[in-house]
N, C-alpha and C positions, 0 to 999 in steps of 0.2 A: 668058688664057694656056692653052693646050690643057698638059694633061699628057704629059710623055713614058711610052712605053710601051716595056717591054725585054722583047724575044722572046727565046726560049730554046728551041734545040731538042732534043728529047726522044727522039731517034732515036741521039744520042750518049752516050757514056760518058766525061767526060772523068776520065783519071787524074792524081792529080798529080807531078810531079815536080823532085828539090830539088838544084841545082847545089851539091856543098856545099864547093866551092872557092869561090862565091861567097859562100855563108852566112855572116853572123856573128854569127849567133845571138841575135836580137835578142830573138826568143821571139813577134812578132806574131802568126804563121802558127796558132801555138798556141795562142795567146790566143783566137783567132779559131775554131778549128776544132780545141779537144784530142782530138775524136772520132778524126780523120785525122792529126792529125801531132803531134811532143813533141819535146823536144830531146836529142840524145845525151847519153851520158856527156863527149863528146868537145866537148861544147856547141852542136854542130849540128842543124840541123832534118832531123828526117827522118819518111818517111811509113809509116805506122803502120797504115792501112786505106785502099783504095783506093777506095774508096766513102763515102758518110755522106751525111749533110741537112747539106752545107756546098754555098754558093755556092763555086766553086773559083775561080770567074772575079775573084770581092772578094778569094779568100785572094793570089793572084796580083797583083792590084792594089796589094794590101797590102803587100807584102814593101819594104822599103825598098830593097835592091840589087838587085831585080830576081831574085833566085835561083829563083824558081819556076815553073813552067812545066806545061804541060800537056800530054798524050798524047791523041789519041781510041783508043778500045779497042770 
């Protein structure tokens, strides 16, 4: 079995960004990546630094309703 291999390009910034009508606060995002994002007082996720040593693409993935999304910058 050949290993898969995940390219990643390095020419982009991706930001992230947090629907927070769809949020409900499940706290993954955070779990995953408290450098960039934490939960409001209001119990929503929201982003905190728009950059980090987070994969954005897994925090994305992650999110169970889908609330997260990404920007190129």
């Amino acid at each position: 079995m050949v290993p898969r291999v995940r390219l990643v390009r390095v020419d982009l910034l991706l930001i992230p960004v947090v629907d927070r009508d769809t949020c409900i606060g499940c706290g993954t995002c955070e779990s995953i990546c408290p450098e960039m994002f934490r939960l409001s007082p209001e119990g929503k996720s929201e982003v905190i630094k728009e950059s980090g040593g987070c994969d954005i693409q897994f925090v994305i993935d992650s999110c169970p309703v889908g609330a997260i999304s990404s920007t190129e910058k």
